[in-house]
NUTORLO-807086 format. One record per residue: x, y, z of N, C-alpha, C in turn; residue in one letter. Coordinates in steps of 0.2 Angstrom, whole numbers. Each point is the difference from the previous one (the first is absolute). Last residue first. Layout:
BEGIN
+-------+-------+-------+-------+-------+-------+-------+-------+-------+-----+
!   n.x !   n.y !   n.z !  ca.x !  ca.y !  ca.z !   c.x !   c.y !   c.z ! res !
+-------+-------+-------+-------+-------+-------+-------+-------+-------+-----+
!     X !     Y !     Z !     X !     Y !     Z !     X !     Y !     Z !   A !
...
+-------+-------+-------+-------+-------+-------+-------+-------+-------+-----+
END
This chain:
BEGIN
+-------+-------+-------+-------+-------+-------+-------+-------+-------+-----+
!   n.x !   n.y !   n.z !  ca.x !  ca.y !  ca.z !   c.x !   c.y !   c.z ! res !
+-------+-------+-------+-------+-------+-------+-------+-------+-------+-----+
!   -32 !  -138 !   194 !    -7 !     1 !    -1 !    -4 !    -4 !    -1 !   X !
!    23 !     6 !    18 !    -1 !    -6 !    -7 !   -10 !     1 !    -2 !   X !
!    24 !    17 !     5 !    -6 !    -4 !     2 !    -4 !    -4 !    -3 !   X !
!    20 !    16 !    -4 !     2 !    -6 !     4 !    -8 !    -6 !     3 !   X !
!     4 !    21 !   -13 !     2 !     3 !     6 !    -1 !    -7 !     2 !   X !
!    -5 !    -2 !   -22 !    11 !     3 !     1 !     0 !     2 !     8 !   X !
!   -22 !   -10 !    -6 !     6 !    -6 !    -3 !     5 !     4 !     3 !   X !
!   -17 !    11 !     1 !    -2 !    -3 !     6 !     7 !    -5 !    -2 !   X !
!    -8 !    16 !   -16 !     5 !     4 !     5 !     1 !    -7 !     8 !   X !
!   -11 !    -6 !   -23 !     6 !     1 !     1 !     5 !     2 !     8 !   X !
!   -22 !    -4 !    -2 !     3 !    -7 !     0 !     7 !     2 !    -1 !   X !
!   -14 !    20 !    -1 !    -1 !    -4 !     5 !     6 !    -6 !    -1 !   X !
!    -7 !    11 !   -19 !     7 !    -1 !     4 !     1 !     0 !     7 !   X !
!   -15 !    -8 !   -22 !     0 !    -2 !     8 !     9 !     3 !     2 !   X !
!    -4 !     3 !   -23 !    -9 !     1 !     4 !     0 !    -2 !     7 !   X !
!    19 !    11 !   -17 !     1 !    -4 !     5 !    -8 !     0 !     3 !   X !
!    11 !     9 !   -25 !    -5 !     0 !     6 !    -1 !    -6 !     4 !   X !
!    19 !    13 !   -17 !    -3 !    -4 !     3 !    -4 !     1 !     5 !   X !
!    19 !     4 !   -23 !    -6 !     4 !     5 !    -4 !    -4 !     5 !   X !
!    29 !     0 !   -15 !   -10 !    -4 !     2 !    -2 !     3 !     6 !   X !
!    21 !     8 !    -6 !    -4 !     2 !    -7 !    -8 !    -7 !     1 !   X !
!    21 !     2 !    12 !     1 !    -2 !    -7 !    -5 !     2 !    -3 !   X !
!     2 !     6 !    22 !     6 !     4 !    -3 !    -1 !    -3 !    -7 !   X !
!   -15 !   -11 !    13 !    -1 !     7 !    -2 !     7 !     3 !    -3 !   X !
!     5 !   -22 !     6 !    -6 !     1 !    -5 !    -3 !     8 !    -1 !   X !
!    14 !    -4 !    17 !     2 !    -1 !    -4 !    -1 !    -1 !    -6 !   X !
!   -12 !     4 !    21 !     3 !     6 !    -2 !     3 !    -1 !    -6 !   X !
!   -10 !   -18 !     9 !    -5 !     4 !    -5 !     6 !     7 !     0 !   X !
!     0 !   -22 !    11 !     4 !     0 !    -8 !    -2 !     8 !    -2 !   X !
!   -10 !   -12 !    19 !     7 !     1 !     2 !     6 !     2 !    -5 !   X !
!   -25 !    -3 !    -3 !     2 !     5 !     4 !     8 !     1 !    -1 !   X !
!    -7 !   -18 !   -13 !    -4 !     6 !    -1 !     4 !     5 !     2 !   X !
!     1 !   -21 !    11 !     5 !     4 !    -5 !     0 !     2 !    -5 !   X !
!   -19 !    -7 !    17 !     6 !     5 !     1 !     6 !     0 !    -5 !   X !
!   -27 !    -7 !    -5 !     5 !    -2 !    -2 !     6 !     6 !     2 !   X !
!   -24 !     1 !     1 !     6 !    -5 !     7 !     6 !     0 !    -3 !   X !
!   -15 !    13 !   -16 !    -4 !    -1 !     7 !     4 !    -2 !     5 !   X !
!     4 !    14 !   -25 !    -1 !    -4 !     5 !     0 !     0 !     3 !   X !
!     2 !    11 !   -26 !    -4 !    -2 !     8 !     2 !    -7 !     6 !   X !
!     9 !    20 !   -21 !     1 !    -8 !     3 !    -4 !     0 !     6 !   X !
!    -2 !    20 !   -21 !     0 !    -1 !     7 !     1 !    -7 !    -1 !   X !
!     5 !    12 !   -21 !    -6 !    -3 !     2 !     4 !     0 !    10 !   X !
!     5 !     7 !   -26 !     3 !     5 !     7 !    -4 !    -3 !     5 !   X !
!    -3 !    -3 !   -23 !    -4 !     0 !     3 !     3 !     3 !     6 !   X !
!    12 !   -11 !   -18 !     0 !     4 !    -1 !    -4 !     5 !     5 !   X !
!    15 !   -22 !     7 !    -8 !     3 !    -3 !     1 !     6 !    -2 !   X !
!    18 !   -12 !    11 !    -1 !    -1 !    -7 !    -5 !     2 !    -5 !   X !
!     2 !     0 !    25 !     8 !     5 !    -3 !    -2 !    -1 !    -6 !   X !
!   -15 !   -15 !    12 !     0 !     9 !     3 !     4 !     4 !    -7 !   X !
!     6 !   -24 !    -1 !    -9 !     1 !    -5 !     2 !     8 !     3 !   X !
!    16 !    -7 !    14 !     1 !    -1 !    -7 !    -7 !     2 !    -4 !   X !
!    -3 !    -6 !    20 !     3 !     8 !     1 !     2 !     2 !    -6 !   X !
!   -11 !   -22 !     2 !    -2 !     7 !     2 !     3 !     5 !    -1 !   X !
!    12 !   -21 !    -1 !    -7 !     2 !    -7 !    -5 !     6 !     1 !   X !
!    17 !    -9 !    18 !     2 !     6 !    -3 !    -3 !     1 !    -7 !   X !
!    -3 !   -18 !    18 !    -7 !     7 !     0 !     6 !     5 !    -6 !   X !
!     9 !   -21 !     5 !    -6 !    -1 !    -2 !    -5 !     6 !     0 !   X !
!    22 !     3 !    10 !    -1 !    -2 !    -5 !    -6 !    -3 !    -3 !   X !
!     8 !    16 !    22 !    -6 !    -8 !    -3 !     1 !     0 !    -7 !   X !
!    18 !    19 !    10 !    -9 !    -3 !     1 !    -2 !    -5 !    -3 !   X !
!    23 !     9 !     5 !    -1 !    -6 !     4 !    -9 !     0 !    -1 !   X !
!    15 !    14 !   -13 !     2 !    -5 !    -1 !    -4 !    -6 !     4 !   X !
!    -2 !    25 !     2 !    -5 !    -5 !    -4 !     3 !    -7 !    -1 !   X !
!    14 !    19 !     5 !    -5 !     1 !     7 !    -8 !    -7 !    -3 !   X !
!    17 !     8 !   -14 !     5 !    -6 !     6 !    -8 !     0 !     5 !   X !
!    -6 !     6 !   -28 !     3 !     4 !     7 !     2 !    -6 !     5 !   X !
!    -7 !     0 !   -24 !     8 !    -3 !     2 !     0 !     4 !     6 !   X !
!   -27 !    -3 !   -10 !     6 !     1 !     0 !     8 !    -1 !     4 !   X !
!   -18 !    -9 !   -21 !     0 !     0 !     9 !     8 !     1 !     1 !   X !
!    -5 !    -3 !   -20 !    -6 !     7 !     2 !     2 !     1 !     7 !   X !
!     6 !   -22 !   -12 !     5 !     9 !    -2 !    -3 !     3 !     3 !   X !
!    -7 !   -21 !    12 !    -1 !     3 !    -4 !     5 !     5 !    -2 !   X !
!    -6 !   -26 !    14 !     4 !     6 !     0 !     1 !     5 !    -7 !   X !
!    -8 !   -19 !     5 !    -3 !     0 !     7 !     3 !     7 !    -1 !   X !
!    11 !   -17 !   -15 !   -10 !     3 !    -1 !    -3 !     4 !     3 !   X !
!    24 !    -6 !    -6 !    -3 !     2 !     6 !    -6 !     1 !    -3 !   X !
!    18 !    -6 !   -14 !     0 !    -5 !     3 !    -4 !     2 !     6 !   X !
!     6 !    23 !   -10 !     0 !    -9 !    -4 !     1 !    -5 !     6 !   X !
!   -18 !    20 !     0 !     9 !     0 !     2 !     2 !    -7 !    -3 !   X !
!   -26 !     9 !    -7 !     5 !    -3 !     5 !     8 !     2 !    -1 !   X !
!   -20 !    15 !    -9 !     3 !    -5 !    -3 !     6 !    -1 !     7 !   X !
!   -29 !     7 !    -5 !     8 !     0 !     3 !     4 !    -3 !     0 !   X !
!   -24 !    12 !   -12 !     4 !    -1 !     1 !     6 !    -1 !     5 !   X !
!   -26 !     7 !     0 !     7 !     3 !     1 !     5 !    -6 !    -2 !   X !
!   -30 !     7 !     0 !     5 !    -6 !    -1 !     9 !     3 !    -2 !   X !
!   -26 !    11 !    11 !     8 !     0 !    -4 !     4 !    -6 !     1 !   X !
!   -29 !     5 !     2 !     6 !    -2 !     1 !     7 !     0 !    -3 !   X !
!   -23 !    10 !    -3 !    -2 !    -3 !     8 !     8 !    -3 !     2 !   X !
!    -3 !    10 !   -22 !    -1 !     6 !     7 !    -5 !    -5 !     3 !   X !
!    10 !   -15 !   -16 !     5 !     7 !     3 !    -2 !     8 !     4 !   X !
!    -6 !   -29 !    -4 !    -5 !     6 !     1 !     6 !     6 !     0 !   X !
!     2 !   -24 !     2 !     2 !     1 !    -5 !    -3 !     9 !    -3 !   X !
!    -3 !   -12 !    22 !     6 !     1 !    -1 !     4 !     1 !    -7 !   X !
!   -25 !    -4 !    13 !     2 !     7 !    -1 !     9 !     1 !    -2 !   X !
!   -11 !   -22 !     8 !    -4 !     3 !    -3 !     1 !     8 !    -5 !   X !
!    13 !   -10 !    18 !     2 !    -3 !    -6 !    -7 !     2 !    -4 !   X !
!     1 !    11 !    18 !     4 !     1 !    -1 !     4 !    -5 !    -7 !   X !
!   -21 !     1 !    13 !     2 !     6 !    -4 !     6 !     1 !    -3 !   X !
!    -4 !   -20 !    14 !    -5 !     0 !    -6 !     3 !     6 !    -3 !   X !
!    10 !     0 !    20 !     3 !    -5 !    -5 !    -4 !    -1 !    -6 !   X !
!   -11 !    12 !    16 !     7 !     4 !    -2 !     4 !    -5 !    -6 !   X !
!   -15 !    -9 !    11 !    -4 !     5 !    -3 !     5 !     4 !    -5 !   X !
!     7 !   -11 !    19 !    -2 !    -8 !    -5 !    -3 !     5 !    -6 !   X !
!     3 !    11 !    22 !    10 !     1 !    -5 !    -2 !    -3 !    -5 !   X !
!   -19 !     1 !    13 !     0 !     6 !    -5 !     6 !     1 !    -2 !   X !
!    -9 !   -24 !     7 !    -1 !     5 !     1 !     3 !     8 !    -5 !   X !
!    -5 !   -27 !    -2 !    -6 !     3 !     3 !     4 !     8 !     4 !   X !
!     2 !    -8 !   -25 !    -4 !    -1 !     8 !     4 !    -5 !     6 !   X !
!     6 !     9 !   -24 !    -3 !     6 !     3 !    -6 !     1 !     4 !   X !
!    13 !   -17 !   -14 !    -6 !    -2 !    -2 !    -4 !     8 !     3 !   X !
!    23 !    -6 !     2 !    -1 !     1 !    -6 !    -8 !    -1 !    -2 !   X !
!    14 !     3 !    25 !    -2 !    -3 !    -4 !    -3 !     2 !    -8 !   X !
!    22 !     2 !    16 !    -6 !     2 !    -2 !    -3 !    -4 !    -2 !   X !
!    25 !    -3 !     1 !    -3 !     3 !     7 !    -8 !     2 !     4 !   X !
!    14 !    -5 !   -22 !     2 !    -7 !     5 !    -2 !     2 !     6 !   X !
!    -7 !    14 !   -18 !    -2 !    -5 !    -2 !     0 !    -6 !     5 !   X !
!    12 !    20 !     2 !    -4 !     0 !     1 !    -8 !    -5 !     1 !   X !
!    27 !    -2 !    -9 !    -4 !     3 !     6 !    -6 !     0 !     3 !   X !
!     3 !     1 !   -21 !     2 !    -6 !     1 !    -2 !     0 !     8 !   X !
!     1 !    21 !   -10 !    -5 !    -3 !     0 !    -2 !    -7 !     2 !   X !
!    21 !    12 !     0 !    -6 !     4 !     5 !    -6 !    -4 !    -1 !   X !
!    15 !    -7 !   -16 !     3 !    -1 !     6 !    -4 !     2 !     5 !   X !
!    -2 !     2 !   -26 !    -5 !    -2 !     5 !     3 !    -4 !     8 !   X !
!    10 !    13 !   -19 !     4 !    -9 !    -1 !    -7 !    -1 !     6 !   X !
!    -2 !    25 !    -5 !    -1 !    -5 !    -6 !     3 !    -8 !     0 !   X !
!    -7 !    15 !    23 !     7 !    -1 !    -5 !    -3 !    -3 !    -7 !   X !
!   -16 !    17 !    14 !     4 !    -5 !    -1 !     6 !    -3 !    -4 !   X !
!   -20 !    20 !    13 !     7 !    -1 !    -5 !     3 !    -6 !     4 !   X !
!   -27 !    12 !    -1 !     6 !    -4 !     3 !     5 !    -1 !    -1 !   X !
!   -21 !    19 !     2 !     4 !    -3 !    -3 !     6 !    -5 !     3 !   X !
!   -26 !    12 !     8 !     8 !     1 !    -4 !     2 !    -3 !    -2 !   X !
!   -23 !     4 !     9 !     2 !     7 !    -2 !     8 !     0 !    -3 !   X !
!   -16 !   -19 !     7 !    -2 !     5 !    -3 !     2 !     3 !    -1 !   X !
!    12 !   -17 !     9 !    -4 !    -4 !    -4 !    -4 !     6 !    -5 !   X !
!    15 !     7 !    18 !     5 !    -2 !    -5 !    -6 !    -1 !    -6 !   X !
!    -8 !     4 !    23 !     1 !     5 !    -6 !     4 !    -1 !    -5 !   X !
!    -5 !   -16 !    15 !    -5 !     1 !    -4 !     1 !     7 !    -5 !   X !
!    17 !    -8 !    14 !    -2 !    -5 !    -6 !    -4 !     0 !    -5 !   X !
!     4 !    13 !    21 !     5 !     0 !    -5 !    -2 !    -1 !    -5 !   X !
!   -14 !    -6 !    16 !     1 !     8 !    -2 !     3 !    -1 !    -6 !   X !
!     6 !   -16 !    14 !    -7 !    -3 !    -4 !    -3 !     8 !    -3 !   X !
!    19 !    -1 !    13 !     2 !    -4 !    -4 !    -6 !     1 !    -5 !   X !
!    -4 !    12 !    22 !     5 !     2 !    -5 !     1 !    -4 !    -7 !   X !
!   -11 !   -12 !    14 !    -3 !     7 !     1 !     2 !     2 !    -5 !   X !
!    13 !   -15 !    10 !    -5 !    -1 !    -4 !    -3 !     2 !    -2 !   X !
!    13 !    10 !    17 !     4 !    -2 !    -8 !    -3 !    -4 !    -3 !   X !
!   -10 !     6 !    19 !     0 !     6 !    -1 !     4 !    -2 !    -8 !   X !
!    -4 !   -17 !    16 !    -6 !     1 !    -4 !     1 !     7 !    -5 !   X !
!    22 !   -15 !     5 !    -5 !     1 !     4 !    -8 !     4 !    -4 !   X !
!    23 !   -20 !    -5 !    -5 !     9 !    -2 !    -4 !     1 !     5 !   X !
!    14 !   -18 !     1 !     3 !     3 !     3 !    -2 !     8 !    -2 !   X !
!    -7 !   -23 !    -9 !    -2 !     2 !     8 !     3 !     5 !     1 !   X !
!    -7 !    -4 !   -25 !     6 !     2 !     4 !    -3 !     1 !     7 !   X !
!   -18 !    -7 !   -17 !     7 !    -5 !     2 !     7 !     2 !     1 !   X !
!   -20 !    11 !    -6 !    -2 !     3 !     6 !     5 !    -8 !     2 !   X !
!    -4 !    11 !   -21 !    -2 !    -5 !    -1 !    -2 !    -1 !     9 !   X !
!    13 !    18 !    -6 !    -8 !     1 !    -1 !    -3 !    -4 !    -1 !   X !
!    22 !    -4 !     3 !    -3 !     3 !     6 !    -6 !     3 !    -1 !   X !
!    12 !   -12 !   -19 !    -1 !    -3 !     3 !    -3 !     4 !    10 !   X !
!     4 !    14 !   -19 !    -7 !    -6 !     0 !    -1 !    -5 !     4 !   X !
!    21 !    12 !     2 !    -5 !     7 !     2 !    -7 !    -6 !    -1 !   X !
!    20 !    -7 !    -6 !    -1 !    -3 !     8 !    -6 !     7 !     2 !   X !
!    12 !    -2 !   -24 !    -6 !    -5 !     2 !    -2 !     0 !     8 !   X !
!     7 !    21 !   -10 !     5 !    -5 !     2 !    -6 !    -3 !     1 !   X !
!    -3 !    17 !   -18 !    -2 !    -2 !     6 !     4 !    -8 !     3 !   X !
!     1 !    27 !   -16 !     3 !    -7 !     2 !    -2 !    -4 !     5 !   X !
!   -13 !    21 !   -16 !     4 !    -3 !     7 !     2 !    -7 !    -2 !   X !
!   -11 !    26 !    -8 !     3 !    -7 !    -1 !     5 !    -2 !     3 !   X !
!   -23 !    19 !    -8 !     7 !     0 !     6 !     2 !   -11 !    -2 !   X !
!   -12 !    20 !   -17 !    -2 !    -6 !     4 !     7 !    -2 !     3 !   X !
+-------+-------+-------+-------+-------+-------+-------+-------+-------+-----+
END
């Protein structure tokens, strides 16, 4: 069973609440999602960070759309070991937003601290799991650097990407 990292902003784009998704990355999102639901696996932090997340950004009830659904499977299916790996991460001192796992490369200093519970959960799973994302460019703009560390990634709109680095606005 394949296993994935899911950046909350991938639900929230299947939910159809990022303007700057177009039809093709919704699409893509809602795929995604659905084959996570049947055929894989989700890796989270044990301090429920990725979940918390999720929680602040979804709905718990799994209406009204398919990221709300996603969030239903997801606490519904979190104590499940082959629906879901739960990973340990131990903070840096006095840095919550900040993980051992995550790594001491220069080229990463400047990514978004509140998304580094992704890349981190990615590196600590035993699962070798895929990160997915939708909009989120410092993703792209980090990725060589993250592949050199050892996170795999699936970029479902890289339309959105390639239109952000050539300068255009999508």
């Amino acid at each position: 069973m394949k296993a994935f990292v899911v950046d909350v902003n991938v639900a929230i784009v299947a939910n159809g609440r990022a303007l700057q998704a177009d039809d093709k990355c919704r699409m893509a999102c809602l795929e995604a999602l659905k084959t996570i639901i049947y055929h894989g696996m989700i890796v989270l932090d044990d301090g429920m960070r990725i979940l918390k997340e999720y929680m602040d950004n979804l709905s718990m009830s799994g209406e009204p759309g398919v990221g709300d659904i996603f969030m239903k499977w997801v606490w519904e299916n979190q104590a499940f070991a082959e629906r879901c790996e739960q990973v340990p991460l131990v903070c840096k001192e006095n840095d919550p937003e900040n993980f051992m796992i995550f790594p001491e490369d220069p080229d990463l200093r400047a990514f978004d601290r509140s998304d580094r519970k992704y890349a981190a959960v990615a590196l600590a799973s035993s699962k070798n799991p895929l990160l997915l994302n939708a909009v989120d460019t410092d993703w792209w703009h980090h990725r060589e650097a993250f592949e050199r560390n050892g996170v795999r990634f699936n970029f479902l709109c890289p339309q959105h990407m390639h239109n952000i680095m050539a300068g255009e606005i999508s």
